[in-house]
C-alpha positions in Angstrom: -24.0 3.2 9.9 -22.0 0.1 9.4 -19.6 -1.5 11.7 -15.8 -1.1 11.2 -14.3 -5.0 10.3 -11.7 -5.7 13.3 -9.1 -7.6 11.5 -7.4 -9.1 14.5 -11.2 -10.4 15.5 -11.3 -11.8 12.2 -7.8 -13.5 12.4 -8.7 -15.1 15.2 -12.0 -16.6 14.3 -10.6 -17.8 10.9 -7.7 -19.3 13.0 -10.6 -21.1 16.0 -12.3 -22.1 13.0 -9.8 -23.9 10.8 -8.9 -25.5 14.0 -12.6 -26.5 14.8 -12.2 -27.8 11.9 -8.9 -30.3 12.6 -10.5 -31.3 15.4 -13.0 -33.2 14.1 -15.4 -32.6 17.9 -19.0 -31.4 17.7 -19.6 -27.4 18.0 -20.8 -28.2 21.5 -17.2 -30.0 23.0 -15.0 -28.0 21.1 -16.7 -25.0 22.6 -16.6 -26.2 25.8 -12.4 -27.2 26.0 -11.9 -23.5 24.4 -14.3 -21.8 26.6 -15.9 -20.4 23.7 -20.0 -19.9 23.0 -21.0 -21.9 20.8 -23.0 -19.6 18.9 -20.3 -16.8 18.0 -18.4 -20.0 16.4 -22.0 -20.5 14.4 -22.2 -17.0 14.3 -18.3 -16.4 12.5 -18.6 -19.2 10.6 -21.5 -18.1 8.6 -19.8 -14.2 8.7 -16.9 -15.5 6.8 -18.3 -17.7 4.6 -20.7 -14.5 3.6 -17.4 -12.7 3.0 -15.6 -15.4 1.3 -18.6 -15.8 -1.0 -18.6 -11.9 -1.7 -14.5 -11.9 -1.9 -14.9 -14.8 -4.8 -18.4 -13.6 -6.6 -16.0 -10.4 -7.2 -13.4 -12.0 -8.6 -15.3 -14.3 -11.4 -15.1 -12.3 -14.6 -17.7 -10.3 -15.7 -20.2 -11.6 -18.8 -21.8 -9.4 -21.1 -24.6 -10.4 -23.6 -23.7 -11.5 -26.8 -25.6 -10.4 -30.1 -25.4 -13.0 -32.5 -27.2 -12.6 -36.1 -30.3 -13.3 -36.7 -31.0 -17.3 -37.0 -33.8 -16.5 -39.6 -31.4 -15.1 -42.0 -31.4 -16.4 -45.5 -28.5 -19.2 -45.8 -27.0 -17.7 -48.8 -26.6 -14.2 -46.7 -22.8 -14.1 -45.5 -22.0 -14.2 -41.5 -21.6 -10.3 -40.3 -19.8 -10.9 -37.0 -21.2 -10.4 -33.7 -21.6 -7.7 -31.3 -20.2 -7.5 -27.8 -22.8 -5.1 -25.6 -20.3 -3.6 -23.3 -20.6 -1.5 -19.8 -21.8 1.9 -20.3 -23.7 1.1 -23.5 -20.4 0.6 -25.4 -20.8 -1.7 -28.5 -18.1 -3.9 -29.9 -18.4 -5.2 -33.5 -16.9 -8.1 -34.2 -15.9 -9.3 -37.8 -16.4 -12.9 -38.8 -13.0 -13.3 -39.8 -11.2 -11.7 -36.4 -7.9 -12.5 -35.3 -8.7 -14.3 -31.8 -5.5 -13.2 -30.1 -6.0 -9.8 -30.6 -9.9 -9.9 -29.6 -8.5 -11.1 -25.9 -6.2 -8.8 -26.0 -9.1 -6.3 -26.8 -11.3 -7.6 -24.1 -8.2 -7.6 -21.4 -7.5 -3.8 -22.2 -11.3 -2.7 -21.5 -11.9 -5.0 -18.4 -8.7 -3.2 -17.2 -9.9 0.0 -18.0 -7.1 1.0 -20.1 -8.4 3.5 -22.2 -8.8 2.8 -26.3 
């Protein structure tokens, strides 16, 4: 069973620590003038950065292997395109000659979820 978030705890640690911060004193004195223990400011500030590291790892877009054709190919054979391996075992076949504008258009419809 996981523990609820309290988002006014978490307000207020974000707030003691982005003041920590301005301060520029040691753990140990700025403790000390808030009347705070020193390790739940060690403690938070490794809780949030955790979170803040989750919050930004799910934000980065999402890369999918690219197929490109085989480097061993004869040089007179004619480029084919590539393939996009997509989530759910979807495959998208790209021409050689594609129109770029409408291959990010493409790729911002699916990562929406907007069905094709």
């Amino acid at each position: 069973m996981s523990k609820q978030r309290d988002p006014a705890k978490e307000r207020f640690w974000r707030q003691t620590l982005e003041q920590f911060h301005a301060s520029g004193l040691s753990v140990a004195a700025y403790c000390r003038l808030q009347h705070l223990p020193p390790g739940s400011l060690y403690a938070w500030r490794r809780t949030l950065a955790d979170r803040d590291r989750r919050a930004a790892a799910a934000e980065l877009p999402h890369f999918v292997p690219v197929l490109l054709p085989d480097a061993t190919a004869t040089p007179s054979a004619t480029p084919t395109g590539f393939e996009l391996l997509l989530p759910e075992g979807r495959v998208l076949r790209i021409p050689a000659a594609f129109d770029a504008a409408e291959l990010r258009r493409l790729l911002a419809a699916l990562e929406e979820g907007a069905p094709c």
